[in-house]
C-alpha positions in Angstrom: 87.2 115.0 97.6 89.2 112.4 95.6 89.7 108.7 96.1 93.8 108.8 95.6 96.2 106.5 95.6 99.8 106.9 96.0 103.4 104.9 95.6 106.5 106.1 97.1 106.0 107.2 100.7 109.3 108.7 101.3 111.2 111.8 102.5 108.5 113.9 99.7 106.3 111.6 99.3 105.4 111.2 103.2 104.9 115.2 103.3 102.8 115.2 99.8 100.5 112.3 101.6 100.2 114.1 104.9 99.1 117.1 103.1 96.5 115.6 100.8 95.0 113.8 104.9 95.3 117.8 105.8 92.9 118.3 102.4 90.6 115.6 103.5 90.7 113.9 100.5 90.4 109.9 100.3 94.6 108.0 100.3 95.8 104.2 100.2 99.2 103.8 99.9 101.7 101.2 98.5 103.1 99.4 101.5 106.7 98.8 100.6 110.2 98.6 102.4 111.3 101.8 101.0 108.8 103.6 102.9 108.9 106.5 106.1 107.0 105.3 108.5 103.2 105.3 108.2 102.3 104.8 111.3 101.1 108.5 111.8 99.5 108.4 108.5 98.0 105.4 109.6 96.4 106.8 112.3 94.9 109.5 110.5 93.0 107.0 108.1 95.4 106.1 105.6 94.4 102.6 103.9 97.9 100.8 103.6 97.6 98.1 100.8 99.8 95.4 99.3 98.4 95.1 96.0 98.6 97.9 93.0 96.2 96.3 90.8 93.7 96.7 94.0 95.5 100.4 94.6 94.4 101.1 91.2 90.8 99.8 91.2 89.8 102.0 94.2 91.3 105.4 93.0 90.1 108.2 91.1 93.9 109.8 90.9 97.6 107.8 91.5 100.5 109.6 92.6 103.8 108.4 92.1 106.9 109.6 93.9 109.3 106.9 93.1 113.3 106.9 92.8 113.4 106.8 88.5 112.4 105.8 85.5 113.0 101.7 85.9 110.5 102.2 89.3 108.0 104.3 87.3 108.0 101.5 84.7 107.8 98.5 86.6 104.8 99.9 88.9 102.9 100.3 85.7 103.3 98.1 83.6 105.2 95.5 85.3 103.2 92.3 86.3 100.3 93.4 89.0 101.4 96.7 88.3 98.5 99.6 88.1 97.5 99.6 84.6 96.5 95.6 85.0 93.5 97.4 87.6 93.0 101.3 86.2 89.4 102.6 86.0 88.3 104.3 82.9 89.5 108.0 83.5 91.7 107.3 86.3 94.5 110.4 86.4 98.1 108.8 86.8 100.3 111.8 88.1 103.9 110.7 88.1 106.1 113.6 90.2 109.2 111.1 90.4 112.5 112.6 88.2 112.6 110.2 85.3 114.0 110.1 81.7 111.0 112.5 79.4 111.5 109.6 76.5 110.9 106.7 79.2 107.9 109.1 80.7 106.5 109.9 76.7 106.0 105.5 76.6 104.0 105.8 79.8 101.8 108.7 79.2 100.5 106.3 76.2 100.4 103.2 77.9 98.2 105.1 80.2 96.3 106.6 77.6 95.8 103.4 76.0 94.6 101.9 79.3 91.8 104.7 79.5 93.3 106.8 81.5 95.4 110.0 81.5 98.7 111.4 82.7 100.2 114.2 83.7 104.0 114.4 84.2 104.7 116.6 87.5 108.6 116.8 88.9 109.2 118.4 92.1 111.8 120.7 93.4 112.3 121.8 96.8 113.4 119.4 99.9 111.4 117.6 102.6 110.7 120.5 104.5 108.6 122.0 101.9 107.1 118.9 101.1 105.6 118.6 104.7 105.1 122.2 104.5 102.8 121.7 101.4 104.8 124.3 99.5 106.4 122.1 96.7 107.6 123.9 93.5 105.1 121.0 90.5 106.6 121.3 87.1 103.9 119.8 85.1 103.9 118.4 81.4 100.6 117.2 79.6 97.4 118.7 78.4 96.6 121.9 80.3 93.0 121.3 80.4 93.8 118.1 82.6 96.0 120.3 84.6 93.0 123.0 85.4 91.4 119.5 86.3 93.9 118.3 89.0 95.1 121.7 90.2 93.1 122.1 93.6 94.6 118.4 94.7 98.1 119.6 93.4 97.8 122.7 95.3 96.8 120.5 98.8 100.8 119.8 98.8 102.2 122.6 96.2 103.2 126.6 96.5 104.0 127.0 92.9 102.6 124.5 90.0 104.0 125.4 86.3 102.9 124.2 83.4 106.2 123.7 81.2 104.4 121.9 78.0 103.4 118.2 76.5 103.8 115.1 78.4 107.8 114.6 79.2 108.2 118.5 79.4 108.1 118.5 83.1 110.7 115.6 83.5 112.8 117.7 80.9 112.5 120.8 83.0 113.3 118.6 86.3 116.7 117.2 84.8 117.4 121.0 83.6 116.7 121.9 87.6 118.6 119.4 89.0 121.5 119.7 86.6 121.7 123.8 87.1 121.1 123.0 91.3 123.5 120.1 92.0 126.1 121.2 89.3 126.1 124.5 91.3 126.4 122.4 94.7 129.4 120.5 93.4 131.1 123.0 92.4 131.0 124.8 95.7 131.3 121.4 97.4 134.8 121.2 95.1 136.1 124.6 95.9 135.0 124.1 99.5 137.5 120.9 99.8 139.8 122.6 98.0 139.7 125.4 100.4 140.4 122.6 103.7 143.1 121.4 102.0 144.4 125.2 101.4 144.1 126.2 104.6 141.0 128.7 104.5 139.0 128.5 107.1 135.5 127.1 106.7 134.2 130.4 108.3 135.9 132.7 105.9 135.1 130.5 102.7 131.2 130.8 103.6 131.6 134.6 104.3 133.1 135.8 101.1 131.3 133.9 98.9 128.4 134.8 100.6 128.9 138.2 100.2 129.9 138.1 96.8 129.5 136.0 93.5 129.0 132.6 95.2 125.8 133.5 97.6 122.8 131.8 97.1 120.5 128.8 97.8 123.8 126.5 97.1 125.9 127.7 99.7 123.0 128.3 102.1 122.5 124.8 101.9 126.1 123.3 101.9 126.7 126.0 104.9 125.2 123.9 107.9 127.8 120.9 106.8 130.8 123.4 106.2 130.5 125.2 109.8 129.5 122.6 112.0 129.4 119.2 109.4 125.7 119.2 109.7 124.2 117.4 106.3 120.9 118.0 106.8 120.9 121.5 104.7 120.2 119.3 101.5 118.8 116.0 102.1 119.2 114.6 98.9 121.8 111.8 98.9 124.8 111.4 96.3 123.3 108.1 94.8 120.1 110.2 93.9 122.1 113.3 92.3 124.2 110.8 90.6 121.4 109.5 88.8 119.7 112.4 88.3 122.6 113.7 86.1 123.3 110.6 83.9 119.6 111.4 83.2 120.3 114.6 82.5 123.2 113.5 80.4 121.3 111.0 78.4 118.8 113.6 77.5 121.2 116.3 76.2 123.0 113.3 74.3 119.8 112.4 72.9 118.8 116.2 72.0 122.4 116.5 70.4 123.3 118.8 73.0 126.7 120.3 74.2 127.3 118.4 77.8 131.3 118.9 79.0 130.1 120.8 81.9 127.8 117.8 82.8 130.0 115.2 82.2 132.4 116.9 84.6 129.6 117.5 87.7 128.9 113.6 86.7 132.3 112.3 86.8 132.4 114.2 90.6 129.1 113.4 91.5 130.8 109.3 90.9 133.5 109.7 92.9 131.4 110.8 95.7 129.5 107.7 94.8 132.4 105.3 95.0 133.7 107.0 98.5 131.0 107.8 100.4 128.9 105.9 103.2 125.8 104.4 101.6 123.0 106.8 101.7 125.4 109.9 102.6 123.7 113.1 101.4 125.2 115.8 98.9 126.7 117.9 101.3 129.3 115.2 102.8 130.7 115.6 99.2 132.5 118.1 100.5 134.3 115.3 102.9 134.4 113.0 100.8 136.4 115.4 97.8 138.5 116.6 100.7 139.6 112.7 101.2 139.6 111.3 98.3 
C-alpha cells in the first residue's frame, strides 16, 4: 500500500480519493476552500493537512486534480509548494487538464527535484469517478506507468498510454474539444429548435434516432425534457477554458482551428450570460436567451 497524497478534492477528485480509502492505501489531502466535503473521508482516516511542503514529505505518490495549468504550477513550484518538500523518488501524477507545454516545464522541474511524473487527464464525469471507472490518458515513461498502474486502477476502468510527458494533456484537450464542440453544437441547434417551435420531445427523438444520437445528446437530454443539468456536470467556465487550451495548442502546433474558434466564441457567450457555476447543459438556455 502507498503513502499518497493528493490536491484537488472536488467533484473527481472526491471520487478518485474515496476509491484509493476503498484500496486501503495510505491518503492526506490539501485542505482548501475549493474542496467537497471531507467529512466522510474524514471519517474513514483521511489525514487533512494545511501544508504542501509537509503533504509532500510524507508521500510516496501526489495526485493532482486541480482546475488548470496556473493551479498545477503554483502547487509546485509556487512558495511552500510540493517540490520545496519531495522525497527522492516521489511520483507526481498530475490528472488535472492543463496546457502539454506548461505540463513538459513541470515534468522537469520534477525531475530535477528527484522525482518523477506522469501526466494522467481524465475523461468521464463524477459518477464514474465515485464509481472508480475513470477513462486515465497517461503521458510519460511506460515503465513508470507499469509502476503506478495497480494505484491508477483503484479509481480507473480504462488507463491508456498516449506517449511522452504532455501527450496525455494533448490527448485530453483533443477529448474535450471533440466532446464539448459536439455538446455545443447540439446545445445551438437545440435553442435554435425553442425558438422554432419544435418541441423539445421531437428534437431528442429524431436526432436520437438518426445522425445526432450519442453520448452528447444523452447527456444534454435530461436538461432538454425536464431542464435537469445534472446529465453533464461540467460547468461552462471549465469548458471555456478547456478550449482556449485547446486553442492555444493547435495555434502553437500550426494547426487549422475555425471550428474551434467558433465552439470558443459560443462557449464565451455562455460565459458572459450564465449564472456563475451553471453547467454545460444550461447552454442551451442561455443560447435560447441570449
Amino acid at each position: 500500500m502507498k503513502k499518497i497524497g493528493m490536491v484537488g478534492i472536488g467533484l473527481m477528485g472526491h471520487g478518485i480519493a474515496t476509491n484509493l480509502l476503498k484500496h486501503g492505501h495510505e491518503l492526506a489531502v490539501l485542505d482548501h476552500p475549493g474542496n467537497q466535503p471531507l467529512d466522510a473521508l474524514r471519517a474513514s482516516g483521511v489525514q487533512v493537512m494545511s501544508d504542501l511542503v509537509a503533504l509532500a514529505a510524507r508521500s510516496e505518490m501526489i495526485i493532482l486534480v486541480l482546475t488548470g495549468s496556473p493551479a498545477v504550477e503554483a502547487v509546485l513550484m509556487g512558495e511552500g509548494g510540493v517540490l520545496q518538500g519531495l522525497r527522492p523518488g516521489t511520483v507526481v501524477i498530475d490528472c488535472s487538464t492543463a496546457l502539454p507545454a506548461s505540463t513538459q516545464r513541470m515534468a522537469q522541474a520534477v525531475v530535477a527535484a528527484g522525482g518523477r511524473f506522469l501526466d494522467a487527464p481524465m475523461t468521464r464525469t463524477p459518477k464514474e469517478a465515485a464509481e472508480g471507472r475513470l477513462n486515465l490518458l497517461v503521458g510519460g515513461e511506460s515503465d513508470l506507468l507499469a509502476q503506478c498502474r495497480p494505484v491508477l486502477a483503484c479509481f480507473a476502468e480504462n488507463i491508456t498510454h498516449v506517449g511522452p510527458v504532455g501527450a496525455g494533456h494533448s490527448m485530453k484537450l483533443l477529448h474535450n474539444f471533440v466532446s464539448l464542440g459536439m455538446v455545443t453544437l447540439l446545445a445551438e441547434a437545440a435553442a435554435c429548435a425553442q425558438r422554432s417551435g419544435v418541441a423539445p420531445e421531437a428534437f431528442v427523438e429524431v436526432l436520437a434516432k438518426g445522425g445526432g444520437g450519442g453520448i452528447a445528446l444523452e447527456r444534454l437530454k435530461p436538461f432538454l425534457l425536464a431542464q435537469d443539468p445534472s446529465g453533464l456536470r461540467f460547468s461552462i467556465a471549465n469548458a471555456q477554458k478547456d478550449l482556449g487550451y485547446y486553442q492555444t495548442m493547435a495555434q502553437d502546433a500550426g494547426a487549422h482551428d475555425a471550428v474551434a474558434s467558433a465552439v470558443l466564441a459560443t462557449l464565451n457567450v455562455g460565459a458572459e450570460h450564465a449564472a456563475s457555476g451553471a453547467w454545460v447543459p444550461e447552454l442551451v438556455r442561455v443560447l435560447g436567451e441570449a
